[in-house]
N, CA, C and O of each residue as an XYZ file, in Angstrom:
744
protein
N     -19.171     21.809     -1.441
C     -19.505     20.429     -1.722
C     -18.655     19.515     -0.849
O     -17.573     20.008     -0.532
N     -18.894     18.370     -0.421
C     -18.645     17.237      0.584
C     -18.082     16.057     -0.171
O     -18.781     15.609     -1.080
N     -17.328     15.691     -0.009
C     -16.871     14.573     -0.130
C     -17.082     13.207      0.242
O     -17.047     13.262      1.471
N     -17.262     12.129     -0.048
C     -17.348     11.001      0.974
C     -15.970     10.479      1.261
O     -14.916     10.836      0.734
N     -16.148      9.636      2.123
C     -14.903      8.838      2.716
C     -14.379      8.131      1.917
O     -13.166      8.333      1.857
N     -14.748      7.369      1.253
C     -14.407      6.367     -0.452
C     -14.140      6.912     -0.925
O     -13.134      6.512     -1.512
N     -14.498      8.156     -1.254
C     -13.816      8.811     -2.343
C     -12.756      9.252     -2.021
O     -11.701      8.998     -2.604
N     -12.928     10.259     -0.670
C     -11.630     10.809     -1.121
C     -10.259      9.585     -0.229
O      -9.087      9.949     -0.129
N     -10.570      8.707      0.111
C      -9.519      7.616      0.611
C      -9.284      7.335     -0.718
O      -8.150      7.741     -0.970
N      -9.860      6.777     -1.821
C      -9.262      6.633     -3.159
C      -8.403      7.637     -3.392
O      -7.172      7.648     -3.355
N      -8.961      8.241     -3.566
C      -8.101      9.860     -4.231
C      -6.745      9.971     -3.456
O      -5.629     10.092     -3.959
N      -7.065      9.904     -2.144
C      -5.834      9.647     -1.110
C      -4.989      8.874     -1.505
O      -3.930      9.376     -1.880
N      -5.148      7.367     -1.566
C      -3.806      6.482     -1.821
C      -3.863      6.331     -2.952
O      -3.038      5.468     -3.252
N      -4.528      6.784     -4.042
C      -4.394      6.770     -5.521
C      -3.088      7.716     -5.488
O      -1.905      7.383     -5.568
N      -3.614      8.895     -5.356
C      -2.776      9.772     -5.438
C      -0.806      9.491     -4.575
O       0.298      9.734     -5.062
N      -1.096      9.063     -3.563
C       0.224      8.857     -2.547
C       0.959      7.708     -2.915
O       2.185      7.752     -3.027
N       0.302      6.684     -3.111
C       0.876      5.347     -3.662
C       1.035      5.194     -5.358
O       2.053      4.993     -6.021
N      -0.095      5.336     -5.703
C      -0.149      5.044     -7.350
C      -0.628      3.799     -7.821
O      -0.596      3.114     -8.843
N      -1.254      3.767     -6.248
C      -2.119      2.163     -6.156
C      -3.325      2.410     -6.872
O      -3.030      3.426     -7.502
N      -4.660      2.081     -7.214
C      -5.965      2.059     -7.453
C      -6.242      0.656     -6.375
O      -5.570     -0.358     -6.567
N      -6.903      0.684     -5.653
C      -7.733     -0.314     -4.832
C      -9.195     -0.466     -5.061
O      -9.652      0.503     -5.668
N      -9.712     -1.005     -4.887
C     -11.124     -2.183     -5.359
C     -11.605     -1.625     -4.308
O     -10.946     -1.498     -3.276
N     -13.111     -1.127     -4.478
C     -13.892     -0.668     -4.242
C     -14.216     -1.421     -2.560
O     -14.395     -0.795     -1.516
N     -14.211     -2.869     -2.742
C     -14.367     -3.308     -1.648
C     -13.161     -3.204     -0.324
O     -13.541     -3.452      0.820
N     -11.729     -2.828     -0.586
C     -10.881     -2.776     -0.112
C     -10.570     -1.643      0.380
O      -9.579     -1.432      1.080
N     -11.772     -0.469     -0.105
C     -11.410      1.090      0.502
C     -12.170      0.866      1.885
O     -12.291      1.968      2.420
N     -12.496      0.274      2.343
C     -13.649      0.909      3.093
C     -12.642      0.272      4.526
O     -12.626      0.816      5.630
N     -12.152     -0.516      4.291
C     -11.445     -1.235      5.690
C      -9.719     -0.901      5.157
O      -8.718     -1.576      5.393
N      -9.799     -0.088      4.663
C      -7.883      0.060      4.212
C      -7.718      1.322      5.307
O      -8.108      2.485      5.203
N      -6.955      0.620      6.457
C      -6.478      1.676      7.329
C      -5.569      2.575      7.377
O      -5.278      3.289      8.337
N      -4.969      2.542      6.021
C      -3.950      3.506      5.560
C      -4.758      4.838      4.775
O      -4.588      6.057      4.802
N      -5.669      3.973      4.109
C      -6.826      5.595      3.789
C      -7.492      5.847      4.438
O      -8.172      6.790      4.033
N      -7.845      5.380      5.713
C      -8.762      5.930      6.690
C      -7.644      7.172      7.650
O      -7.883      8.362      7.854
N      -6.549      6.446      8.042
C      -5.832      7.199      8.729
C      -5.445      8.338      7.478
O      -5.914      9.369      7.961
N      -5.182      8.509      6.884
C      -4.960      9.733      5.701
C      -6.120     10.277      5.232
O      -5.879     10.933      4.218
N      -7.331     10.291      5.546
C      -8.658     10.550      5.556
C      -8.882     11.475      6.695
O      -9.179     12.625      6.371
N      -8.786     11.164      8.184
C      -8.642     11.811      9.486
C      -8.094     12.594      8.988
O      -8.746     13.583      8.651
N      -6.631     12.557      8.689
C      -5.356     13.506      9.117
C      -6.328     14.897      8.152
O      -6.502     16.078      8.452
N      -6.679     14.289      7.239
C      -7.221     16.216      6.406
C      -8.703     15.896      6.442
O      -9.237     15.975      5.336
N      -9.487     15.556      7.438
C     -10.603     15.940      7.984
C     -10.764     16.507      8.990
O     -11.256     15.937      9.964
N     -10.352     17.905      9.007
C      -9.846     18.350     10.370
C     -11.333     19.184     10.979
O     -11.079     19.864     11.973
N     -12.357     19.215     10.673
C     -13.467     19.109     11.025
C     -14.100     18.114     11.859
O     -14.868     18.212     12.816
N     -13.737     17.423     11.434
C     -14.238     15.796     11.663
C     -15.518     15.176     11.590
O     -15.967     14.357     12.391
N     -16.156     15.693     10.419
C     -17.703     15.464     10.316
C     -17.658     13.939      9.265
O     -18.707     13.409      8.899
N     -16.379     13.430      8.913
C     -16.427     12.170      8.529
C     -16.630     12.181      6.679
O     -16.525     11.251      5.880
N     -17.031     13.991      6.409
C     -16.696     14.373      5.089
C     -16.035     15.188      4.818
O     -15.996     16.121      5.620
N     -15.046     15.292      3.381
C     -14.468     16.039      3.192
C     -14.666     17.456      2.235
O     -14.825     17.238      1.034
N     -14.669     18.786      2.649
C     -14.990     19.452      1.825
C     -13.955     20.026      0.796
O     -12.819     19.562      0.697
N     -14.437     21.097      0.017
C     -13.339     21.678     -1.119
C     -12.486     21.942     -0.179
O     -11.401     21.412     -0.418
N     -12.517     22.756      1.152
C     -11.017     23.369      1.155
C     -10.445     22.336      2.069
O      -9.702     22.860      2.900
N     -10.561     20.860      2.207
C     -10.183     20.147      3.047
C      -9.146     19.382      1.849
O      -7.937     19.184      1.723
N     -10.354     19.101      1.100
C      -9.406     19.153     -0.271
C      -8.273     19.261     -1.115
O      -7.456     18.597     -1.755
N      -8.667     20.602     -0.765
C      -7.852     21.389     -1.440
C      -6.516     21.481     -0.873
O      -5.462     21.489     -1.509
N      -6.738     21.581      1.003
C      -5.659     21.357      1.638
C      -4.502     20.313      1.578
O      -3.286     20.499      1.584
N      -5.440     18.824      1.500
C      -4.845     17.956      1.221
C      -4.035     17.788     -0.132
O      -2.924     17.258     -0.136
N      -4.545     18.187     -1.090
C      -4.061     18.131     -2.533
C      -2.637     19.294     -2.341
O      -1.572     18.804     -2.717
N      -2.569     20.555     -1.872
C      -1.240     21.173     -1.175
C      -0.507     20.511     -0.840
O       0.656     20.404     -1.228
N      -0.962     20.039     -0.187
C       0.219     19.024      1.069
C       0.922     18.182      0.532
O       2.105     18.045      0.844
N       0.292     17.415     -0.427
C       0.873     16.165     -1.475
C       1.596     16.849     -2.334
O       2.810     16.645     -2.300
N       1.228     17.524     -3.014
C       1.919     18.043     -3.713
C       3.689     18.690     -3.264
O       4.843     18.511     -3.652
N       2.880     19.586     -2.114
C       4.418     19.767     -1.403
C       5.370     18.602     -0.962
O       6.598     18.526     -0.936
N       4.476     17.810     -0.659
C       5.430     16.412     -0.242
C       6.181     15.601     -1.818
O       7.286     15.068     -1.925
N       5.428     15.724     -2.549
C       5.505     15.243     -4.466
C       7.247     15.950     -4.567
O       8.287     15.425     -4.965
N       6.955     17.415     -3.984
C       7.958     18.573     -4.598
C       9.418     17.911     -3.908
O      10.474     17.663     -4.489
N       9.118     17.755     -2.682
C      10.169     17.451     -1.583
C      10.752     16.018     -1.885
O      11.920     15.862     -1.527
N      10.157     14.996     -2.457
C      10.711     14.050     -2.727
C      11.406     14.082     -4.064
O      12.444     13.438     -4.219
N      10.879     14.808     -5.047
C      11.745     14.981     -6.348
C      13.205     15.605     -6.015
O      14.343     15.339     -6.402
N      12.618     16.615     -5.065
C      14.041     17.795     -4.957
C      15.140     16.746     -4.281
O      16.302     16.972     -4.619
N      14.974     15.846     -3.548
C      15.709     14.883     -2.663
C      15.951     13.668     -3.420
O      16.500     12.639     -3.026
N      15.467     13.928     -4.557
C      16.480     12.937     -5.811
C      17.093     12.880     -6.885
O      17.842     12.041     -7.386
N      16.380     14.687     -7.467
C      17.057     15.150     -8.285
C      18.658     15.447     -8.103
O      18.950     16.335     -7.303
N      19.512     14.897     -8.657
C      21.119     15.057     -8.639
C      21.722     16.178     -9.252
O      22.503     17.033     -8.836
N      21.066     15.931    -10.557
C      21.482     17.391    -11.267
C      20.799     18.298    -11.519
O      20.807     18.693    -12.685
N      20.076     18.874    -10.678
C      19.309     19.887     -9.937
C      18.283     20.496    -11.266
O      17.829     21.640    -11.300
N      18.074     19.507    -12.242
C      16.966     20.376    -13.402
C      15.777     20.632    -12.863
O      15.007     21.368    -13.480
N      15.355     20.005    -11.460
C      13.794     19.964    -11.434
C      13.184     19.035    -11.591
O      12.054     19.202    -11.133
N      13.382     17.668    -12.203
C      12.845     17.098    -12.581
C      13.352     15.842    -12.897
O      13.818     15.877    -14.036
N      13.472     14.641    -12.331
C      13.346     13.094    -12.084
C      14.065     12.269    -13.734
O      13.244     11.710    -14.461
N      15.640     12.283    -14.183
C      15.620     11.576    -15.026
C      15.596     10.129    -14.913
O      15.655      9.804    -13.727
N      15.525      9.033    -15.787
C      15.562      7.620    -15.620
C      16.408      7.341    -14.735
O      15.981      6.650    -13.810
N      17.780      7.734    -14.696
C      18.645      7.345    -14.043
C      18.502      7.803    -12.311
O      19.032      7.183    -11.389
N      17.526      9.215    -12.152
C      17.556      9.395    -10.971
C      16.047      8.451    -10.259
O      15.953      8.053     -9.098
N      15.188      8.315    -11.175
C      14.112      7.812    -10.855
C      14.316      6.732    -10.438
O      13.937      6.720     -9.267
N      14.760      5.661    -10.764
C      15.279      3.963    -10.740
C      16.096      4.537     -9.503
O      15.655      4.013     -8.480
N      17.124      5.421     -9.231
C      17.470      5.374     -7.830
C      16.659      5.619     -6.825
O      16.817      4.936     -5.813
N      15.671      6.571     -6.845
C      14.353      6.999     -6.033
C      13.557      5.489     -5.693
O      13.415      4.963     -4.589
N      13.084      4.980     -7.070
C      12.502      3.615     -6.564
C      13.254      2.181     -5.768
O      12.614      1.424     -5.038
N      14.256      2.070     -5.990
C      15.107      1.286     -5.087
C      15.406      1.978     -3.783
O      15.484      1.281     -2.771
N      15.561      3.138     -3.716
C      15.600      3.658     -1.739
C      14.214      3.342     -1.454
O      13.882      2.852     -0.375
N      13.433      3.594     -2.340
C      11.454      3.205     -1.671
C      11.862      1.965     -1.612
O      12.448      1.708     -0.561
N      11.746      0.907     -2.523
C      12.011     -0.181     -2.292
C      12.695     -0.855     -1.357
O      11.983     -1.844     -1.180
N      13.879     -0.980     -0.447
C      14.700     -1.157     -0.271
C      13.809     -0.369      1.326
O      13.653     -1.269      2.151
N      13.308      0.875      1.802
C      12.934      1.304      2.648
C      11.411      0.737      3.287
O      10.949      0.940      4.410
N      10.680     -0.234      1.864
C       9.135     -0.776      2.357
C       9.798     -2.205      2.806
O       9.243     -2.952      3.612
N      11.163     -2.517      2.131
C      11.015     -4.279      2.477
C      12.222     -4.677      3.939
O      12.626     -5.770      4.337
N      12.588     -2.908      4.561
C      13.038     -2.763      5.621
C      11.922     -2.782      6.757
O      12.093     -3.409      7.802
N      10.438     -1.847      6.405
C       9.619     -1.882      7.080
C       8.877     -3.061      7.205
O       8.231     -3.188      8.246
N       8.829     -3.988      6.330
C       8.023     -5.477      6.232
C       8.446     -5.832      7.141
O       7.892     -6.065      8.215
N       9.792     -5.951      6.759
C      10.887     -6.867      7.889
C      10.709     -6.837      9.183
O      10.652     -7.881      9.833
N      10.551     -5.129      9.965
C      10.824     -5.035     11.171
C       8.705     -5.356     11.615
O       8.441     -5.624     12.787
N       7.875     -5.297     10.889
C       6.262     -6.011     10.964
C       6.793     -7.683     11.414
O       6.744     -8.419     12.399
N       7.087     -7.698     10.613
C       7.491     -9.363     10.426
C       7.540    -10.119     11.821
O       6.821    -10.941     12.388
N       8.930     -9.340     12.156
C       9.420     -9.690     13.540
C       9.024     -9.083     14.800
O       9.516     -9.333     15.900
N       7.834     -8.035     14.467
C       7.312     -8.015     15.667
C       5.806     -8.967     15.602
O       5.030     -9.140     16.542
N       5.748     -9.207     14.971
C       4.251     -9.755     14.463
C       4.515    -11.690     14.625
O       3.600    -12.511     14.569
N       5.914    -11.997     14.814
C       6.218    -13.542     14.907
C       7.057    -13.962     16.760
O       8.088    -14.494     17.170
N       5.887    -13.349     17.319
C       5.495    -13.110     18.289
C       6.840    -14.725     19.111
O       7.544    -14.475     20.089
N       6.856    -15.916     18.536
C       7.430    -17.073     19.257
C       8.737    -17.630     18.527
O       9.418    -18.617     18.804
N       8.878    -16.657     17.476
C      10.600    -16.734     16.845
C      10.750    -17.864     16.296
O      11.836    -18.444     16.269
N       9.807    -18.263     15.851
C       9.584    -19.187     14.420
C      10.146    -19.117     13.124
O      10.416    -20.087     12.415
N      10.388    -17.330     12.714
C      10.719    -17.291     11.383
C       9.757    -17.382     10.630
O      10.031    -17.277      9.434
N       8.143    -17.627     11.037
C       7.264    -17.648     10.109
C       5.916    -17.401     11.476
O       5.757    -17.649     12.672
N       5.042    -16.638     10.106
C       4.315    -16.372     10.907
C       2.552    -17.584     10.842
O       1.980    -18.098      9.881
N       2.227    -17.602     12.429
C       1.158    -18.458     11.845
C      -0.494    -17.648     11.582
O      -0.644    -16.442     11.780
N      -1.482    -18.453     11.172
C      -2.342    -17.207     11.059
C      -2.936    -16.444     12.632
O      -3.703    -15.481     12.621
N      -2.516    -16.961     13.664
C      -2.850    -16.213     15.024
C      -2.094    -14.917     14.727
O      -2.603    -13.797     14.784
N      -0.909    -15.169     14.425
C      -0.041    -14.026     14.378
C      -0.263    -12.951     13.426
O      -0.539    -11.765     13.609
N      -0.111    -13.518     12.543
C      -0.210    -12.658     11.085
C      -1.850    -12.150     11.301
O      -2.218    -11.314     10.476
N      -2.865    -12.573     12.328
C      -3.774    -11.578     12.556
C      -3.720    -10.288     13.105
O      -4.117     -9.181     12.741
N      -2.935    -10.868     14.382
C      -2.265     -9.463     15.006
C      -1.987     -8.271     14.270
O      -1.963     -7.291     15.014
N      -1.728     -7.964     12.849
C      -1.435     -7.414     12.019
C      -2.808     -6.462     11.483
O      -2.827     -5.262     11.207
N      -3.473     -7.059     11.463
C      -4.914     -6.889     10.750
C      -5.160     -5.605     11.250
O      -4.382     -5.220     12.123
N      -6.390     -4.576     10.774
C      -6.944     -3.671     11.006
C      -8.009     -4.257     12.274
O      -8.299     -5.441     12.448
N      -8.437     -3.220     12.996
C      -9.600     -3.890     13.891
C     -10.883     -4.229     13.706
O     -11.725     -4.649     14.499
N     -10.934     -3.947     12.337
C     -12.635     -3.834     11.618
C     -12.497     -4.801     10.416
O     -13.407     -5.003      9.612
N     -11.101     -5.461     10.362
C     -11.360     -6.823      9.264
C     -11.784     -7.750      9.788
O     -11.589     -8.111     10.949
N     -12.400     -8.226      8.998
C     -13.707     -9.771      9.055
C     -12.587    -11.014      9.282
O     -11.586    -10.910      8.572
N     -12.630    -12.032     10.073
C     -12.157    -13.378     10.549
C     -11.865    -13.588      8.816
O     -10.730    -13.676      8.348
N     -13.313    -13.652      7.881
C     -12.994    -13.985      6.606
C     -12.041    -13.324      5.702
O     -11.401    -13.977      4.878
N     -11.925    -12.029      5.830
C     -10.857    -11.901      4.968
C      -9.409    -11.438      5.385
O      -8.634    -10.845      4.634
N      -9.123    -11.839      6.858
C      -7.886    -11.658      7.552
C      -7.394    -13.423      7.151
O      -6.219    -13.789      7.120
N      -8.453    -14.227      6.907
C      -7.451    -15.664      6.454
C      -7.603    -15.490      4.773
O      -6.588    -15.798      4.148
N      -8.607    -15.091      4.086
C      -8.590    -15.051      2.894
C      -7.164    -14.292      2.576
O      -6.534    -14.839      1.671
N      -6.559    -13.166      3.139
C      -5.466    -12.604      2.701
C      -3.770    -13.521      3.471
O      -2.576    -13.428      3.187
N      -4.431    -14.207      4.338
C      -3.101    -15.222      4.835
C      -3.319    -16.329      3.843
O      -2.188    -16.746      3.592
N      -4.178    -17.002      3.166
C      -3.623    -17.969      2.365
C      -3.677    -17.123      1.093
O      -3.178    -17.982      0.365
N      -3.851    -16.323      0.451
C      -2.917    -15.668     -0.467
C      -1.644    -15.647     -0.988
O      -1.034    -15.954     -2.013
N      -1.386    -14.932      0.646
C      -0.071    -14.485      0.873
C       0.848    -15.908      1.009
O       1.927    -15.878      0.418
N       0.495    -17.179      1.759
C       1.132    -18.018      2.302
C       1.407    -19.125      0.671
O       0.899    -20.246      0.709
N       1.986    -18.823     -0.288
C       2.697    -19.393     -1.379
C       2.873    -20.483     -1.352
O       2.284    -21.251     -2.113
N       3.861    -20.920     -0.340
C       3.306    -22.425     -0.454
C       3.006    -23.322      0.117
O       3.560    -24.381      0.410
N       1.598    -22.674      0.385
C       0.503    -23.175      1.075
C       1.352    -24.191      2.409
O       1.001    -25.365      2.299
N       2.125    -24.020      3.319
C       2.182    -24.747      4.310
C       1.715    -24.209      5.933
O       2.136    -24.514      7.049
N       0.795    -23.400      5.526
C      -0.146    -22.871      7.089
C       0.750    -21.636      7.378
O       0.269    -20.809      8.153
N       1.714    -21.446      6.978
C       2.902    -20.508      7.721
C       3.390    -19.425      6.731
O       3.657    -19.868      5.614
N       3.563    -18.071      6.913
C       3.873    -16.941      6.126
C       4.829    -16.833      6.742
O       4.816    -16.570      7.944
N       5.877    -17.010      6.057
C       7.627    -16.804      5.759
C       7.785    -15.467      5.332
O       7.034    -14.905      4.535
N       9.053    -14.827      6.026
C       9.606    -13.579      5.680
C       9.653    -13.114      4.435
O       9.551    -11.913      4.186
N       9.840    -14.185      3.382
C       9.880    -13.814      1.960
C       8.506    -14.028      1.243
O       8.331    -13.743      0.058
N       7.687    -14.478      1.943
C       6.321    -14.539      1.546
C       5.467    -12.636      2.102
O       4.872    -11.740      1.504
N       5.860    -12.860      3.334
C       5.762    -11.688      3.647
C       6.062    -10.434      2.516
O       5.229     -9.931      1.762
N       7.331    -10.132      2.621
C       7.869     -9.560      1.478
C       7.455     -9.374      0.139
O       7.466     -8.270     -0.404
N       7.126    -10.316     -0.356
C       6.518    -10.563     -1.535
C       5.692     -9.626     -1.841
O       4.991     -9.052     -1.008
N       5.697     -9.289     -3.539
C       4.320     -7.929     -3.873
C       2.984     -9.158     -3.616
O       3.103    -10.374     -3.763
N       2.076     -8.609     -3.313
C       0.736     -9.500     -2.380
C       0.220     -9.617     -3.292
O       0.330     -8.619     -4.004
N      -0.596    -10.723     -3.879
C      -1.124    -10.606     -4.901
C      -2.788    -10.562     -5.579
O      -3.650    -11.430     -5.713
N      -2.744     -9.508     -5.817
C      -4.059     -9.341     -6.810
C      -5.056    -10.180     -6.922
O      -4.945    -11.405     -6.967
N      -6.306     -9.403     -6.983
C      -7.490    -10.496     -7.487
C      -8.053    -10.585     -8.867
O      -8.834     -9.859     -9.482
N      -7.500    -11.560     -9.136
C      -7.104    -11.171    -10.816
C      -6.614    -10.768    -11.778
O      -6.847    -11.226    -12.897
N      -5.774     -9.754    -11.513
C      -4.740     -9.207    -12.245
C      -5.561     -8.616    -13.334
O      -6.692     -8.131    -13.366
N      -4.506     -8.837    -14.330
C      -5.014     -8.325    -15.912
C      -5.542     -9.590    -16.680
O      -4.804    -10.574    -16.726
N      -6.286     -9.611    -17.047
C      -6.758    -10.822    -17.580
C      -6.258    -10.843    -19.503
O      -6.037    -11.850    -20.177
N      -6.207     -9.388    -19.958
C      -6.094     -9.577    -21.129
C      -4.426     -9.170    -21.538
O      -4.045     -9.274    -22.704
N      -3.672     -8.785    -20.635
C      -2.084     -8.806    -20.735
C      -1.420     -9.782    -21.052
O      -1.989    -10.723    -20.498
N      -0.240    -10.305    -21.808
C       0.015    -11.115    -22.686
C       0.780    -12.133    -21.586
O       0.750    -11.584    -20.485
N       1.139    -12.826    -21.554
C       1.652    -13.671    -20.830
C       3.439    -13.245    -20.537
O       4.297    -13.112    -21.409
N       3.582    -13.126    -19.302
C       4.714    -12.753    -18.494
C       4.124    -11.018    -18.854
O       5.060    -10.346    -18.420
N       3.474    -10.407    -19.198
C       3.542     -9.194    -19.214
C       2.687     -8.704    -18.646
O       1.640     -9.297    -18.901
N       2.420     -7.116    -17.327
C       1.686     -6.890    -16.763
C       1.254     -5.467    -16.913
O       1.794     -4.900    -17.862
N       0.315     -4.659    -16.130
C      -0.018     -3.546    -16.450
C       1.018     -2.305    -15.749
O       1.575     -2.957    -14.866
N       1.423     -1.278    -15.682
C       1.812      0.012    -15.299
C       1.669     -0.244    -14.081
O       0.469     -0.339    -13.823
N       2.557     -0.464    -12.866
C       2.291     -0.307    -11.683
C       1.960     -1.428    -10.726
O       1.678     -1.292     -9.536
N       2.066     -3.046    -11.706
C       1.870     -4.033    -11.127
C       2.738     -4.869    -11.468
O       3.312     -4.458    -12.476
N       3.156     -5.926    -11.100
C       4.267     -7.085    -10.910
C       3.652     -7.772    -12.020
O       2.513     -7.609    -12.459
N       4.561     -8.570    -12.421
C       4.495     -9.946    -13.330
C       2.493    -11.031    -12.877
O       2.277    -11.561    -11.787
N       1.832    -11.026    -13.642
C       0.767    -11.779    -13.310
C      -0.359    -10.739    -12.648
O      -1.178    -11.028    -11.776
N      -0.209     -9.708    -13.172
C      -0.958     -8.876    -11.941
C      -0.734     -8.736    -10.479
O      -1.626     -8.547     -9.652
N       0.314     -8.828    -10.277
C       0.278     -8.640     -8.476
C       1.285     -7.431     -8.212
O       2.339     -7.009     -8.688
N       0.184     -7.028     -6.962
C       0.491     -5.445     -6.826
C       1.913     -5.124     -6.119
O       2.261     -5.700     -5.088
N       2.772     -4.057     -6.836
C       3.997     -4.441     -6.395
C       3.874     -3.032     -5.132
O       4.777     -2.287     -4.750
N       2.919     -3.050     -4.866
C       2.694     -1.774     -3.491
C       2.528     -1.889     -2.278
O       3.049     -1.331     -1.313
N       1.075     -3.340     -2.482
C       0.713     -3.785     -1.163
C       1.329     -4.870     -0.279
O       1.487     -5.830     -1.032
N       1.599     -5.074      0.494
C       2.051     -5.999      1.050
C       1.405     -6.583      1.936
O       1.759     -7.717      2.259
N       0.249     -5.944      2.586
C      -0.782     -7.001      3.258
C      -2.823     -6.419      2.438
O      -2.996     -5.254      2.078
N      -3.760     -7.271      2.353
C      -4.557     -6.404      1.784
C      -5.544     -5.470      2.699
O      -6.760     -5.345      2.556
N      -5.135     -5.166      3.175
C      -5.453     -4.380      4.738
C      -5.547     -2.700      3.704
O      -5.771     -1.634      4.277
């Protein structure tokens, strides 16, 4: 059996991130396309069981390798105290990588990027419309220009949780619904 590309790009950064992305956002997310290639090693553009299957190995081995590289007291297995350290080196390692986007992407040393720039960024198959739909998003307060800490910022959601109580959000998302994963909606 075959896979499609949506699917298994979901399955892909579902699985790697712990993101869920919107149906409309799989299809141009170049992080599941490029992780789509890498275990379509056929290259018929679908994925089968043992491509699958391969891929689901691989994660897993990679799952294994990151626990073992944070587990301290060698049980096997991720306590609170080692986990919260695991997520601050991620943390601390995505808003190192923003940073060094940032400054190659602010092309005239502004300190902020404008939307010419912050296109540069874009996938090659995003629409004019939603390469500015995701710059005024991102651009907080609203002055034409995406700032390093705007940059930075978890990107935010289309819609969030609608029925979460106020200041409170779902498993895996920031305050208001906004995704504390993505940082551009690419």
């Amino acid at each position: 059996m075959k896979w499609t590309l949506a699917l298994t790009a979901a399955l892909t950064v579902g699985l790697t991130t712990g993101v869920t992305l919107a149906a409309d956002a799989l299809t141009s997310h170049s992080l599941a396309v490029e992780m789509f290639n890498k275990y379509d090693t056929d290259g018929d553009g679908l994925m089968s069981d043992a491509e699958r299957a391969a891929m689901k190995a691989t994660m897993e081995s990679e799952r294994q390798a990151r626990i073992a590289q944070h587990d301290r007291d060698g049980d096997g297995a991720l306590n609170e105290a080692e986990r919260a350290a695991m997520q601050a080196e991620l943390k601390a390692a995505r808003l190192e990588n923003l940073t060094a986007k940032f400054a190659a992407l602010d092309v005239d040393g502004s300190n902020g990027l404008s939307l010419a720039e912050f296109s540069v960024g874009a996938p090659a198959n995003a629409s004019v419309e939603r390469i500015h739909a995701a710059f005024i998003r991102m651009d907080a307060d609203h002055n034409d220009v995406v700032s390093l800490a705007e940059f930075r910022a978890p990107f935010p959601s289309r819609g969030g949780n609608k029925n979460a109580p106020a200041g409170k959000s779902p498993k895996g998302r920031g305050r208001n619904g906004a995704s504390t994963s993505v940082a551009l909606a690419w």
